[in-house]
N, C-alpha and C positions, 0 to 999 in steps of 0.2 A: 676896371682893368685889374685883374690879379696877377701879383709878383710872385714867385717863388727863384729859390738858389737852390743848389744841388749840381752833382754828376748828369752829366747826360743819360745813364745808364737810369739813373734813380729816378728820375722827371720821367722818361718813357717809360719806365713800370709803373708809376703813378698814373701818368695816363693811359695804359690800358688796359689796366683794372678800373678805375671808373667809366673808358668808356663801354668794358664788360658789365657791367652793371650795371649799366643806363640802357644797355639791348635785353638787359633779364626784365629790365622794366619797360618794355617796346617803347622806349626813348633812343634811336639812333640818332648818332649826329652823322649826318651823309657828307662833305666834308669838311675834312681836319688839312690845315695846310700849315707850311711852317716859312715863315718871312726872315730876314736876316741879313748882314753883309754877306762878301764873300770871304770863304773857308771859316763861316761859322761852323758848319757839320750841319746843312738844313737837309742832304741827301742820308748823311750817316742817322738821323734825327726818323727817318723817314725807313732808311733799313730797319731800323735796331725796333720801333713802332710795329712795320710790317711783320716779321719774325714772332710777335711778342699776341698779335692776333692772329695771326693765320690761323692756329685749331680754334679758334674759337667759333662757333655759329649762332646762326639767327635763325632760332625756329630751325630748321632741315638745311638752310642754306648757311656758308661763309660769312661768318661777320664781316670779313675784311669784301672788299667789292672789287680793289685794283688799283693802280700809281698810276698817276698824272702827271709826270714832274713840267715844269716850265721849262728845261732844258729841253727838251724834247723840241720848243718849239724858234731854237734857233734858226734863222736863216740858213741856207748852202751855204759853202763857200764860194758857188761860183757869184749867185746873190749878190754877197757880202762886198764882191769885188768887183761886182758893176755897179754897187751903190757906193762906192767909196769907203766901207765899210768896215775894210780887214783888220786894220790897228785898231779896231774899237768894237770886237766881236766880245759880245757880254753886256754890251750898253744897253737901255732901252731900245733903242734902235733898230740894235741888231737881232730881235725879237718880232715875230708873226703875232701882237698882243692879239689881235683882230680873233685868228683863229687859237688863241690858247683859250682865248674869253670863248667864242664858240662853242668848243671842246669842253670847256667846264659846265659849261652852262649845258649843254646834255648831259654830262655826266651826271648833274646833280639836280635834274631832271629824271632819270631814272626810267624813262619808256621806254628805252633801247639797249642793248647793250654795245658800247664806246670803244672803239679800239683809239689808244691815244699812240702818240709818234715817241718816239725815247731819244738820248744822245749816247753817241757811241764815241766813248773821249780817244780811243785808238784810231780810230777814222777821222776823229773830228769833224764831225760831219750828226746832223739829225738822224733819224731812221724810222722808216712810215711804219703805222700799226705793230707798235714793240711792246705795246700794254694795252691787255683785256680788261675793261672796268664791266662788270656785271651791274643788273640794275635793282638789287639791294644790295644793303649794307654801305662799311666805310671808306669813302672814297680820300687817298692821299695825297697831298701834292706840296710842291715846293719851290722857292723860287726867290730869288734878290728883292723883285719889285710887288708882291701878294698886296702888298700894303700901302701901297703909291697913291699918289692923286691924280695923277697928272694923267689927262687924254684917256682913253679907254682902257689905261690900266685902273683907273679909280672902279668901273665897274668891275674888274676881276673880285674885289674886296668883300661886293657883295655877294659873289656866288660862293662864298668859304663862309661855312656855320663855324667853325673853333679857328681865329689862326692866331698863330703862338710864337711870338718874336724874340729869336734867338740873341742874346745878347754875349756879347763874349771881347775879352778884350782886344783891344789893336796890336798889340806885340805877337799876342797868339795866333789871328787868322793871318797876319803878315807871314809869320814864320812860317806856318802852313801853305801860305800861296807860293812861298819863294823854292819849297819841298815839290809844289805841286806843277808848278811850270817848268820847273828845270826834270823832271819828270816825263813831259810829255817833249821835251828838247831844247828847251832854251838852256844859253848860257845865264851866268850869274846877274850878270851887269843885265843882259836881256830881260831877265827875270823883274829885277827892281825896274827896269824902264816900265814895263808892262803894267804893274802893281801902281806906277806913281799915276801913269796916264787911262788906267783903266778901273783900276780895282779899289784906288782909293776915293774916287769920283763915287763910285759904284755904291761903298759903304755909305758917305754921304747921306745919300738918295736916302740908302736902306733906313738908315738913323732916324731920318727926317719924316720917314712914316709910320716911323714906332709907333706911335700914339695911336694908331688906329687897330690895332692889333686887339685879342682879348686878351691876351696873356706875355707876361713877360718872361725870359725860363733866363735867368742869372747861372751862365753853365759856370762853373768850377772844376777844375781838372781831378782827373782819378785820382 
């Protein structure tokens, strides 16, 4: 396992310049995923990556292939709320692992081209076929649980060539999550309820499968 610290900014230029350089040496890695608590930045982690390949190509095609993200493959709401589910949307649970593992497992398979589901945080709600994955190139994705053991998330692990465990401290993705729900409309006190019964459970997990990551990325702020 390799540690590195840095900016987020400086860790994704580092990575996609090597993995440009590993496609000039027809070495792609097909995918790269990024594990984490939540409000590590594993979607910002994933923008700031995609942006930094886009003009790049392989041979006549896109380096980059298309996002995968695990959010994509939350349950409905209406789901959520015939499985008891609603105060615990973000759990393992509350995740279609079944079909994300499906879904990667073509993607990085590569004979087809993949359309994956995306989440739309204004809706709150999934969205069917919101991402084109082509079948070269680097396929991105991201997610709380990449890293887990447990049930058929332990398989997700193996279908990600590079995943890179966001490490970041607990005061920072708190304050972030407390910006980030009260955002989409909770009050304050609502906010921390959520954070104590959902999101620190959540980190937990995340923590707890560090080790199985290849990389560890020590974010430090700008």
């Amino acid at each position: 396992m390799q540690t590195a610290s840095g900016t987020l900014d400086a860790l994704c230029q580092g990575l996609a310049a090597e993995l440009k350089e590993m496609a000039q040496n027809h070495n792609v890695i097909r995918v790269v995923g990024f594990a984490g608590p939540p409000g590590a930045g594993k979607s910002e982690a994933v923008s700031k990556l995609q942006k930094l390949l886009q003009d790049a190509t392989l041979g006549t095609q896109p380096l980059l292939a298309g996002i995968l993200p695990m959010d994509g493959f939350h349950k409905s709401n209406a789901v959520l709320a015939a499985e008891e589910l609603s105060d615990l949307k973000g759990t393992p649970a509350s995740f279609d692992v079944v079909g994300f593992l499906m879904t990667l497992d073509r993607a990085h398979d590569g004979t087809t081209v993949v359309y994956a589901p995306g989440y739309d945080r204004a809706l709150k709600e999934p969205v069917a076929a919101s991402h084109k994955i082509e079948r070269t190139g680097i396929v991105l994705t991201e997610g709380n649980y990449l890293a887990s053991q447990d049930g058929p998330w332990a398989m997700v692990r193996e279908a990600i060539d590079l995943l890179i465990y966001l490490d970041v401290p607990e005061n920072v993705t708190h304050q972030r999550l407390l910006e980030r729900h009260q955002e989409a409309g909770k009050t304050l006190a609502e906010s921390e309820t959520w954070i104590a019964r959902v999101d620190a459970p959540d980190r937990l997990l995340a923590e707890g499968s560090r080790h199985r990551a290849d990389r560890i990325w020590i974010i430090t702020e700008n």
